[in-house]
N, C-alpha and C positions, 0 to 999 in steps of 0.2 A: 416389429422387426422387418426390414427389408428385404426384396425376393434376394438383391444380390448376398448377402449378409447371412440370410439363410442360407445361400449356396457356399459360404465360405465355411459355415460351419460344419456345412455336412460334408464336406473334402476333410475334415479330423477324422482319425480313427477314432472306433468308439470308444476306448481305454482314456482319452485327454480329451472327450468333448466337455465333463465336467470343470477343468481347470478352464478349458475355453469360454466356457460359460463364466466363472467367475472373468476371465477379463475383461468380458464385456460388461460386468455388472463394475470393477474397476471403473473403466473409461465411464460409464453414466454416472458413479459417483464424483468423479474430477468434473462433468460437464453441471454435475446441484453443487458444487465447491465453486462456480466461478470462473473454472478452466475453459475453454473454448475447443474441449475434443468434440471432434464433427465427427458424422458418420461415415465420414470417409478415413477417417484417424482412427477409429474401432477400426474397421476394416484393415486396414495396414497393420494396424495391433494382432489381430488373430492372423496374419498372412506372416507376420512375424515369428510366430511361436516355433514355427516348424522350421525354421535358421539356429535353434539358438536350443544348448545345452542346461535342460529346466535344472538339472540341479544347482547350477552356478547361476546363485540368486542375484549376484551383481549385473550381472549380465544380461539376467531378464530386465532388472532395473534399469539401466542404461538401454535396453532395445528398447522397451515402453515410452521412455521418457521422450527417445527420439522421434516418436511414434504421435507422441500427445500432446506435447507442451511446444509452444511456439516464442513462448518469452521467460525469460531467466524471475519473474518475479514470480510464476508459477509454480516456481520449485518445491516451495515451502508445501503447499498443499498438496503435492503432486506427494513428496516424501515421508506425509502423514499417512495417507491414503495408501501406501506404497506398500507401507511398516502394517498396517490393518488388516487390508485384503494379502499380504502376502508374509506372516509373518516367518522371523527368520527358522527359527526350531522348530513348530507347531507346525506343522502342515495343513491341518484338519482345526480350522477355528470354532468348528460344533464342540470340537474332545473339550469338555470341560476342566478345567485343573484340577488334580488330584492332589488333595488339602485334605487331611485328615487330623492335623494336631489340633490340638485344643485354642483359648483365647491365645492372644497377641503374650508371645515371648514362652508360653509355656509348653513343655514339652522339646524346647527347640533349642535346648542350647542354652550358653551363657551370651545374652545380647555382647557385654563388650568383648567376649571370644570372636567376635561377628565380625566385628568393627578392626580388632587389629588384623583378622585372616585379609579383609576387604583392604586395610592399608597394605599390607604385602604381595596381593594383586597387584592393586593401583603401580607400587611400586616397581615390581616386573614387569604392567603391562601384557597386552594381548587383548585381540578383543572380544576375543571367544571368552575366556575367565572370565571381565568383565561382567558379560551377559549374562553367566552364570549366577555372578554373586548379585547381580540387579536383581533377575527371579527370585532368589532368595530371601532377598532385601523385601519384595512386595508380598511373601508368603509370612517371612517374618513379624513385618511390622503394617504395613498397609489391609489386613486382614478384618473385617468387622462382621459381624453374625446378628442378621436381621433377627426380629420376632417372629416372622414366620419359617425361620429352621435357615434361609439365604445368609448365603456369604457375599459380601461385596465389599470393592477392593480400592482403598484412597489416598493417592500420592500426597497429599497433605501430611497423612500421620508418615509414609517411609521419611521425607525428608524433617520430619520431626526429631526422627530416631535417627537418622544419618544427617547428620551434619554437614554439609558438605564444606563451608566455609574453615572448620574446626579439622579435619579432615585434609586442606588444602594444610592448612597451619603443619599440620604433625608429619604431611611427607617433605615440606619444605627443611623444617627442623632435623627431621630423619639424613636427608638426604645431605646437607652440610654438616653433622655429623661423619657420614662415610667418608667424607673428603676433608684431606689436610691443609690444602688453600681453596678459597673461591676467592672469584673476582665479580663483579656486579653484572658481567655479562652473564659469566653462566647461573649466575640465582635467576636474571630473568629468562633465559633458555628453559632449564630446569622450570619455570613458574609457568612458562608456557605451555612446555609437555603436559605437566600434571594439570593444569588447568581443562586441556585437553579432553584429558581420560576420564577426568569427573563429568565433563561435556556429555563424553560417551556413554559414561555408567546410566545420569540422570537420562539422557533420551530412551535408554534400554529398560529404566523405572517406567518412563512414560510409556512406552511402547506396551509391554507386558501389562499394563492396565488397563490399555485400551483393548488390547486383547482379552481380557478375560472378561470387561463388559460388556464385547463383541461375542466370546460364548453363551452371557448372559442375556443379551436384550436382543442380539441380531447385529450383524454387521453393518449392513444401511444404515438403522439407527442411529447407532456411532456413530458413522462415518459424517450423517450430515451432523450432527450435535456438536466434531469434535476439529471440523476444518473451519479455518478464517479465512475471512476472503482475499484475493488477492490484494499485494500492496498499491496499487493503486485505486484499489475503491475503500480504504479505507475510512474511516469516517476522520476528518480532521479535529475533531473534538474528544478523540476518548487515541488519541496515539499516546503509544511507550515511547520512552530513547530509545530502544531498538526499532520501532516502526520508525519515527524518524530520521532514524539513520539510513533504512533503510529507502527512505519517500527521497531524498538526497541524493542517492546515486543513479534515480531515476529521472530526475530534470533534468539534468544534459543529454541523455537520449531520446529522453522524451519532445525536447526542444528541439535537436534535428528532423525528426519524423513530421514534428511538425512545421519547421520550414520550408522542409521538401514538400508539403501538402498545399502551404499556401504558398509557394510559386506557384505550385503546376496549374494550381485556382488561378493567379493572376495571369498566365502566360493562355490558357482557355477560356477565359471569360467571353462574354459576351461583345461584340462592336460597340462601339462607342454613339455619336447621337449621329443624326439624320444628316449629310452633307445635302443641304438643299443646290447648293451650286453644282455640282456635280449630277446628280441622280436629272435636274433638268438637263441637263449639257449631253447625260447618255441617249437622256427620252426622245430626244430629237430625229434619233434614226430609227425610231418607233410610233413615229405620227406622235410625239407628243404624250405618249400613255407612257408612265415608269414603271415599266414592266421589272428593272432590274434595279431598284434602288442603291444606293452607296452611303455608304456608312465611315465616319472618322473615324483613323486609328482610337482604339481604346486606351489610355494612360492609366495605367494601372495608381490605385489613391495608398502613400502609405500613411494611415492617419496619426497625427501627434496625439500621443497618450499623456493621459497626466490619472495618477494613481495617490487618489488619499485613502490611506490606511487606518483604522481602528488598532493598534497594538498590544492592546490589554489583556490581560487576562488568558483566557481559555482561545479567544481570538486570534491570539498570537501568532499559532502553529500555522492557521490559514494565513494571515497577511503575509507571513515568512514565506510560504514556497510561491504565492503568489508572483511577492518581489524577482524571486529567485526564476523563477520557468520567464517572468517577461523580461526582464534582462540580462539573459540567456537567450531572448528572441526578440535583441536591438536592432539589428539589422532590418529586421519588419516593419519597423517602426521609423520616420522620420525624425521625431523625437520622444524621448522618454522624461516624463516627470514625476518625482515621486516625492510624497506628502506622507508621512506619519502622524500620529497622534494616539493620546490617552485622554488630557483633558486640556490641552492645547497642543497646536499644530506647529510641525519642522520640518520644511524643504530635507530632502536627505538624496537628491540627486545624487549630488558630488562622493559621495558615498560608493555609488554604483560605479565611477569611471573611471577607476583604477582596480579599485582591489575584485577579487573573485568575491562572486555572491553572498558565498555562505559567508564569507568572511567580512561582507560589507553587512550583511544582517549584525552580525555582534558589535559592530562598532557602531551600529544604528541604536540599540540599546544603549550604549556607555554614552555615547557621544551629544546624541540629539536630544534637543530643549522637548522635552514631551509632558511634562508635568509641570504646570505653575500653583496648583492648588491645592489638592485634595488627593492624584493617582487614581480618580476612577472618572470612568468614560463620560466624558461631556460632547458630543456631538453639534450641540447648538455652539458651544465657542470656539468649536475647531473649525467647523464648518465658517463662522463668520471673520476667524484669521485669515481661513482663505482666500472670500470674498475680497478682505480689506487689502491685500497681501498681491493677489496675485489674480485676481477674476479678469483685468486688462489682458491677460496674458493669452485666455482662451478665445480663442476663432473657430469660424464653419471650417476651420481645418480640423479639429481638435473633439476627438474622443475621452469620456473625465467617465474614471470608474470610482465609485465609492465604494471601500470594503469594510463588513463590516456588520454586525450582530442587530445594530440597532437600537440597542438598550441603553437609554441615555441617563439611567438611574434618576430618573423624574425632575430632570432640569430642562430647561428649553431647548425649545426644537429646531428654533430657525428656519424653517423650512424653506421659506423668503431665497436662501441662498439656492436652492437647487431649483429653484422657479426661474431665476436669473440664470444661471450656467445653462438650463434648458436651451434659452432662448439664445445664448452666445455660440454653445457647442453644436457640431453638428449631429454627436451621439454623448447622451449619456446613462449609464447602466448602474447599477448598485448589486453586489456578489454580497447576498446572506448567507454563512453556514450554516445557519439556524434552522432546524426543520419547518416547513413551509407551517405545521398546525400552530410551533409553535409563537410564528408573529402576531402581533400585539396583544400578546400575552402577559400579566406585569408590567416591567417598565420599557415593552418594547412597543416605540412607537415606528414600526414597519410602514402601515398606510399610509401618514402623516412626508414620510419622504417616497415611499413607491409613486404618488398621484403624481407627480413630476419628472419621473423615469423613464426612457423610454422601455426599460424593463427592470424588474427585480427579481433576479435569478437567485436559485437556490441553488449552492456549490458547496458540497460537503465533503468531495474525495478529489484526488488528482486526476481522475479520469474525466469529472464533469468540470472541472478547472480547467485542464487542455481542450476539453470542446468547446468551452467558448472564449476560449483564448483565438484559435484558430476562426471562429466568428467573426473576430472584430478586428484578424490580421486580415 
């Protein structure tokens, strides 16, 4: 800990140095989640405390946040870790719960007493109830009793026993019941409130479990076991439709940050070459010695891109925001060309130059010739469409990226082709998402095209996708 850092803490009275302490033990858990809190963001965090009315727990939540996180993608981890080190009722995450009934449902009630109190909640709403009947819900049903005398607590078996889809169904029912017209607006009004509160119930499931394996195992522990990283280090191989929804509304900000980076690169760069006419013409009032050489304006290169895509499979997620983050950063480029493929290859330019991105990906799918044979990856025949197709087209103007796994499900390799665009293009790269152990593994033949490459990069999240995007603008 640092001297200043230590001076911050000891300006707490002694009665909140311990809550102080836990937020610094916060802030360290968001900086092993991923987060980017610095020790100057602690610092501000505890300089905070003393502004701000600790029983109004929103309020600390919102001082923190403004305190730690610097990008909206962080949120998620931030309000895991948030719910953990700070939960809402418990004050004290040592107080272990006091659980004394017996196995799961006995002692406790009639389960489906449980379930309609839980719809007459849901139905009135509040979020305090809620929270209530979620504890419940995890004492109820999530309760399991190790062989050594341990209790421990698993949201699998609550929403076994809560339903929530089943649930959704009965207050929809319930609710146009009460009413003597509905029109299709307010069933989906109504479907979205309720939709809501089950939002809420389940996170206050989740919440309350992490809590109690936090009285059990230690809070730290948790905390790193129970955070994901942020969304853009994602691994692009194991994303949900909610990750890529969410990896979606980060390429167009992600895309001005980085065009604003590679100006400021081209407008700073270095001089241009040597004007021999000149630097002799200044020497001359120097007896001849160039003391002060001159240099041609620099012209900044935007180099033509041409992008062939693997599309298949597991692959897909990556070629997708690939497309999407580089033409979303046309402008950088003199030209953009774009090549798909599965087991033959389809120009899908025209695609790009009208419609929005996301929108040009789905009709890249319907639209374009990408299977002639089989639907799995042939790399040796898409590769030599291209050759036959369109290899004239590239020049020492022209940067050609190959994306793509590698695995050619043990048909030919053509390599021949990227020996040839070598020698045409003035740069050419190949983006593996595949973890670097595991090239030429099976039917990945990695080496067989890397010797040709000017590099063969491993890209596996959007954060190491935009660094070398930003490389080759």
């Amino acid at each position: 800990m640092s001297d200043q850092l230590s001076q911050v803490l000891a300006e707490g009275p002694p009665p909140v140095h311990g809550f102080l302490q836990r937020v610094l033990d916060f802030v360290a858990a968001l900086r092993r989640a991923g987060v980017g809190a610095t020790q100057s963001e602690a610092i501000d965090a505890v300089r905070t405390i003393g502004h701000l009315d600790l029983l109004d727990r929103e309020q600390l939540r919102e001082a923190l946040a403004a305190t730690c996180i610097t990008t909206q993608t962080h949120r998620r981890a931030f309000d895991d870790l948030f719910e953990l080190y700070f939960p809402a009722r418990h004050a004290d995450l040592d107080d272990t719960p006091d659980v004394t009934d017996g196995p799961e449902g006995e002692g406790q009630g009639d389960p489906d007493e449980y379930l309609r109190d839980l719809i007459d909640q849901l139905m009135a709403g509040g979020d305090e109830s809620i929270r209530q009947y979620a504890r419940e819900a995890v004492d109820r049903f999530g309760r399991v009793e190790g062989r050594d005398g341990g209790v421990s607590y698993f949201q699998y078996k609550v929403f076994r026993a809560v339903d929530l889809a089943q649930i959704l169904r009965d207050l929809l029912s319930r609710r146009v019941e009460d009413e003597d017209q509905t029109t299709p607006l307010q069933e989906r009004l109504w479907r979205d409130e309720f939709e809501a509160r089950l939002r809420t119930f389940q996170q206050e499931v989740e919440a309350e479990i992490r809590r109690r394996a936090a009285a059990q195992r230690g809070v730290d522990q948790v905390a790193d076991r129970m955070t994901r990283p942020p969304v853009e280090d994602l691994d692009f191989f194991h994303l949900s439709a909610e990750d890529q929804a969410q990896l979606r509304t980060q390429v167009r900000p992600l895309a001005r940050k980085l065009a604003t980076r590679v100006a400021v690169k081209r407008r700073h760069g270095k001089d241009g070459r040597l004007d021999v006419r000149k630097t002799v013409r200044r020497s001359l009032s120097t007896g001849g010695v160039p003391f002060e050489p001159t240099f041609k304006p620099r012209r900044p290169h935007k180099p033509e891109l041409f992008i062939i895509c693997d599309v298949s499979g597991s692959v897909a997620s990556f070629a997708r925001f690939t497309l999407m983050l580089v033409h979303t950063l046309q402008e950088q480029f003199s030209k953009v060309r774009s090549f798909a493929f599965i087991d033959t290859l389809d120009e899908v330019t025209a695609l790009f130059d009208q419609s929005d991105a996301t929108e040009a990906i789905k009709r890249m799918m319907v639209e374009a010739e990408l299977v002639w044979l089989d639907g799995h990856s042939d790399y040796g025949h898409s590769l030599e469409k291209f050759h036959a197709d369109h290899a004239n087209d590239v020049t020492p103007r022209s940067t050609v990226i190959v994306l793509g796994d590698a695995r050619n499900n043990y048909r030919q390799a053509n390599a021949w082709v990227l020996q040839d665009l070598a020698k045409r293009a003035r740069h050419l790269y190949w983006l593996n998402p595949e973890p670097i152990q595991f090239w030429d593994t099976g039917d990945s033949i990695a080496a067989s095209y890397a010797r040709y490459c000017e590099d063969m990069v491993e890209v596996r999240n959007l954060k190491q996708l935009a660094r070398f995007v930003e490389r080759i603008a």
